[in-house]
C-alpha positions as MATLAB code, in Angstrom:
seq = 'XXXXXXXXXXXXXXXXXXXXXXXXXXXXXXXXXXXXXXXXXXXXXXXXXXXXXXXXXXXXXXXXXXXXXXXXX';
ca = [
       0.000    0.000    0.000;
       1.104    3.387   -1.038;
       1.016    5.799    1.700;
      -1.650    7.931   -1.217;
      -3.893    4.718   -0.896;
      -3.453    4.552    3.058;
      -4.575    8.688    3.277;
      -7.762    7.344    0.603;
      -8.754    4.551    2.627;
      -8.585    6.645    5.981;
     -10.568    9.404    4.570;
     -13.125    7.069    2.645;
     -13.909    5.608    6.163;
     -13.597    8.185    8.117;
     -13.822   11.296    6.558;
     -10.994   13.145    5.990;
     -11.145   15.818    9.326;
     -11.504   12.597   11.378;
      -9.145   10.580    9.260;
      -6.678   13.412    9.449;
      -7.403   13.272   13.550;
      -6.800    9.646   13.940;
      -3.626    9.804   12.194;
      -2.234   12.185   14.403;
      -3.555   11.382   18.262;
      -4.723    7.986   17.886;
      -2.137    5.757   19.433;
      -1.584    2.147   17.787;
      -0.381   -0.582   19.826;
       0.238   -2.692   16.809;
       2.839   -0.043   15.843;
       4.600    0.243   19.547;
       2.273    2.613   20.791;
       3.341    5.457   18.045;
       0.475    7.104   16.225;
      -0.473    6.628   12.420;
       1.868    9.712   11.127;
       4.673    8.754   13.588;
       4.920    5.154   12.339;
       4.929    5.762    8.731;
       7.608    8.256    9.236;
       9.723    5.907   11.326;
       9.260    3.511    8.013;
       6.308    1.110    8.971;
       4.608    0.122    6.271;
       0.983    1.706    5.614;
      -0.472   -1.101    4.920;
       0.584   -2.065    8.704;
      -0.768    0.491    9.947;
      -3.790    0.957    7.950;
      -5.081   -2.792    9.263;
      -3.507   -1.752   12.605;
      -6.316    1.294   12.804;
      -8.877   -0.667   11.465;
      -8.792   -3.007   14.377;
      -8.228   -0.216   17.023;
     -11.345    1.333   15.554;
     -13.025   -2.206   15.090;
     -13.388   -1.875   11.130;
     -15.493   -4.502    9.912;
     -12.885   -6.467    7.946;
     -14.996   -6.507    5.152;
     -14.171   -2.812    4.743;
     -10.390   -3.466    4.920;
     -10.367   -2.567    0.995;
      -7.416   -0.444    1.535;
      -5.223   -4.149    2.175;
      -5.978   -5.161   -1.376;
     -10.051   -6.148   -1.467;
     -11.853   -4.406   -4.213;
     -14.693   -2.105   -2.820;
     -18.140   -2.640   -3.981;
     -19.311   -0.825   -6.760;
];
């Protein structure tokens, strides 16, 4: 996952204020406690984090589209 498709699928489920808020307070225990923006600077992998946040915000993983699954039309 590009890190243009990871900033897509956050604002496509969350809207992008809220997207943009999660990114920046929301702290990730999949990603050592570090927020969204802080692990993809320290050079985790979007696609990491993206599924991390989806299960810190309990996602239905049928909307995990932004990990490869083609949306619905």
């Amino acid at each position: 996952m590009r890190l243009s498709e990871f900033r897509i699928a956050m604002a496509d489920e969350f809207g992008d204020a809220y997207s943009a808020l999660l990114a920046e307070d929301l702290s990730l225990t999949e990603c050592g406690g570090l927020t969204a923006n802080e692990a993809i600077a320290a050079g985790q992998d979007p696609r990491d984090v993206w599924i991390a946040i989806c299960r810190a915000s309990d996602v239905p993983e049928a909307r995990w589209y932004g990990v490869g699954l083609l949306r619905e039309p």
